[in-house]
C-alpha positions in Angstrom: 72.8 81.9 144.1 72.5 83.2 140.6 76.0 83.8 138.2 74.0 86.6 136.6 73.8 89.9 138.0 71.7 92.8 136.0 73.8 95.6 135.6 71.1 98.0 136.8 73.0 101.0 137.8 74.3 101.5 133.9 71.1 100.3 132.6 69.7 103.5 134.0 72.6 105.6 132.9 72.0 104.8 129.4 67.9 105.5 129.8 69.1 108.5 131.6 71.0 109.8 128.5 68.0 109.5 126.2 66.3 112.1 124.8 62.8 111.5 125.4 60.7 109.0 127.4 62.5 105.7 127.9 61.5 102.1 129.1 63.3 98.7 130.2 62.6 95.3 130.8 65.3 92.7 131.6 65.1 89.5 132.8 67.4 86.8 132.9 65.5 83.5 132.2 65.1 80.7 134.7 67.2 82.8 137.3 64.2 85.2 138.4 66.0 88.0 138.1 64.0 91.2 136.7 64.4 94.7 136.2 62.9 97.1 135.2 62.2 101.2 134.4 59.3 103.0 133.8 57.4 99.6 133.9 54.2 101.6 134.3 54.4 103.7 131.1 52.7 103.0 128.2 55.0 103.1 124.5 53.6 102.4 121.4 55.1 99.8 120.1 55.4 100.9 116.3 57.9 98.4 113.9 59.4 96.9 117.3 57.7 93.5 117.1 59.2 93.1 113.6 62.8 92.6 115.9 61.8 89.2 116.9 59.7 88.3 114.3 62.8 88.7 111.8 65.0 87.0 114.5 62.8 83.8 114.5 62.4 83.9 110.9 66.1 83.8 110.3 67.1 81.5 112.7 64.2 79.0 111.1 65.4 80.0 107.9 69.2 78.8 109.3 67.4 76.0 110.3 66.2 74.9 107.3 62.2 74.9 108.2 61.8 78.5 105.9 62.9 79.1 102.4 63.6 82.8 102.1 63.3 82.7 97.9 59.9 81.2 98.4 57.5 84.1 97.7 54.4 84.2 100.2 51.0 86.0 99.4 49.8 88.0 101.9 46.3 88.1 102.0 43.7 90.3 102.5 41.9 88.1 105.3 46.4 88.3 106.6 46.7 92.0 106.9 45.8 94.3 109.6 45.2 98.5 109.8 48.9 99.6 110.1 51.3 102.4 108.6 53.5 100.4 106.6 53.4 99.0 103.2 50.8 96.7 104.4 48.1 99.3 104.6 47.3 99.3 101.1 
């Protein structure tokens, strides 16, 4: 039997106190334990991939595999139709 135990009941107490649609995924990893709300709705995802895209990049940068003073070109054949500042 698992340790872990979702705490599902306060989980939906804080969706439940949003203002506006609200959506959750948990799982715990190699324990098959999943939950879940609204599952079925659809979200745009806007700047939320940019969480663990920064995550990685610091924990590689703490790793030594990235250099965050090296300056990268992104390229035109690189960018993709956005909002951001990589529109232009």
């Amino acid at each position: 039997m698992s340790e872990h135990k979702i705490p599902e009941e306060a989980l939906r107490q804080l969706c439940a106190g949003v203002d506006g649609d609200c959506g959750l995924y948990v799982s715990v990893p190699g324990e098959g334990l999943k939950f879940s709300i609204n599952e079925d709705m659809i979200f745009n995802a806007a700047s939320t991939i940019k969480i663990p895209v920064i995550a990685r990049l610091f924990q590689d940068a703490a790793e030594g595999r990235v250099d965050l003073s090296e300056k990268v070109v992104v390229k035109p054949d690189n960018r993709v139709v956005g909002s951001g500042i990589l529109l232009s």
